[in-house]
Residue, then its C-alpha position, 0 to 999 in steps of 0.5 A: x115539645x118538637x122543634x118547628x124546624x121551618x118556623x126556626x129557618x124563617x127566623x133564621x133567615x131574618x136574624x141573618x139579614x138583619x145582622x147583615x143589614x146593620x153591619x155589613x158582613x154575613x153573620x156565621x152560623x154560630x152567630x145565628x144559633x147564638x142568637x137564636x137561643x137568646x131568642x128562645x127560639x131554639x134551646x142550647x145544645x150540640x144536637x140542635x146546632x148540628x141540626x140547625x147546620x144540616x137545615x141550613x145546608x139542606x135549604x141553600x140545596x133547595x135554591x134559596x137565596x143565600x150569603x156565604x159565610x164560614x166559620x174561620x175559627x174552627x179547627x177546620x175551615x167549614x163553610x156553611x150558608x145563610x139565607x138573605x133576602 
């Protein structure tokens, strides 16, 4: 079955400010795909991670409202964006 990638933004976008609401840091994107897949919204794999990335950033380019966050632990410092409300 295909992923309804604006169905898993949406619960993305709730997943981050919740996380943000209770504890007061943004959540990096690992932590919302993580999250995600506990949820069964998406399944555990690299491609939907990479995917998941990519709409991420495609939807902060739209304007969304969004929290920045990174990802200090990768080997490379990435910079990746989350929706709030």
């Amino acid at each position: 079955m295909p992923i309804n990638w604006k169905y898993v933004i949406e619960e993305a976008k709730k997943v981050a400010y919740d996380f943000y609401r209770e504890h007061g840091i943004a959540l990096t994107l690992r932590g919302i795909f993580y999250t995600l897949v506990e949820k069964k919204v998406i399944p555990n794999t690299p491609s939907v991670y990479r995917t998941l990335s990519s709409k991420l950033s495609d939807a902060r380019l739209l304007g969304l409202s969004l929290i920045h966050i990174s990802e200090p632990t990768r080997p490379l410092y990435i910079s990746y964006a989350v929706f709030c409300l």
